[in-house]
C-alpha positions in Angstrom: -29.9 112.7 14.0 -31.1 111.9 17.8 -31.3 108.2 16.9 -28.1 108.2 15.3 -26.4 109.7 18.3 -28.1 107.1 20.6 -27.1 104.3 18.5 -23.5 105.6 19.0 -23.7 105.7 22.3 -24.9 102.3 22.8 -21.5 101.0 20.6 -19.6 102.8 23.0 -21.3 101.7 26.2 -21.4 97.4 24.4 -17.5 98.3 23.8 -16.6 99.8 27.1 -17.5 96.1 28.3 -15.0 94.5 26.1 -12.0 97.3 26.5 -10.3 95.4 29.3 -10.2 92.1 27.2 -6.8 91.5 25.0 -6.8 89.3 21.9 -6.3 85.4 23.3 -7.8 85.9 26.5 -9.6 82.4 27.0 -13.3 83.6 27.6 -17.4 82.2 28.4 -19.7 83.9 26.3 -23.4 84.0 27.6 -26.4 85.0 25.7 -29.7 85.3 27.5 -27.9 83.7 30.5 -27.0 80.6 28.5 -23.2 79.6 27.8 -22.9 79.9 23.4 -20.4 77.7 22.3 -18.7 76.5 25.3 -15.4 78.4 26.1 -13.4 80.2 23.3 -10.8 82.8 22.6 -11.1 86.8 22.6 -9.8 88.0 19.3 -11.8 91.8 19.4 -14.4 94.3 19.3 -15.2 95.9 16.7 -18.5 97.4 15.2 -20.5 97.0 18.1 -19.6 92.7 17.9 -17.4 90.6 19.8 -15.0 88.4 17.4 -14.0 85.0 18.6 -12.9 81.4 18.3 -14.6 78.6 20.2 -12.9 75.9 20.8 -14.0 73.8 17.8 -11.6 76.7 15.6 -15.0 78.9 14.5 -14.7 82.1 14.1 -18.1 84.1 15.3 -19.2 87.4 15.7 -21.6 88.3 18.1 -23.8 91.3 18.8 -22.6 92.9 22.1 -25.8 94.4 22.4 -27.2 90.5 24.0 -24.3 89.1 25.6 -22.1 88.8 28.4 -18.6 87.5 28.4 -16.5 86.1 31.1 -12.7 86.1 31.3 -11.5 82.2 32.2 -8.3 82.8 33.7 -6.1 85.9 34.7 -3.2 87.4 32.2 0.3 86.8 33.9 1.2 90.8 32.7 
């Protein structure tokens, strides 16, 4: 049960990191402090994994447990 508890808490703390993001944000996303993919698009969070297009059209999901992402540009609203 304690292990399950901490693995919740980790989801929550990887998706606290994403909450500000909105679905077509353009966005980096970094893994081990190298850029994956080149620059893509935010779709969501879900599950503990980021969802999102690179710019080739590829969808990907990605552990937010080893990555960082980086919003491109600021939303006008």
């Amino acid at each position: 049960m304690a292990g399950r508890c901490s693995g919740d808490r980790r989801t929550s703390q990887s998706r606290s990191r994403v909450d500000s993001f909105r679905r077509g944000d353009k966005i980096q996303v970094f893994s081990a402090g190298r850029q994956l993919d080149g620059n893509g698009t935010f779709i969501r969070a879900e599950g503990g994994f980021l969802v999102w297009e690179d710019n080739s059209g590829n969808r990907n999901t990605t552990s937010l447990e080893s990555i960082s992402v980086r919003r491109l540009r600021k939303r006008s609203c």
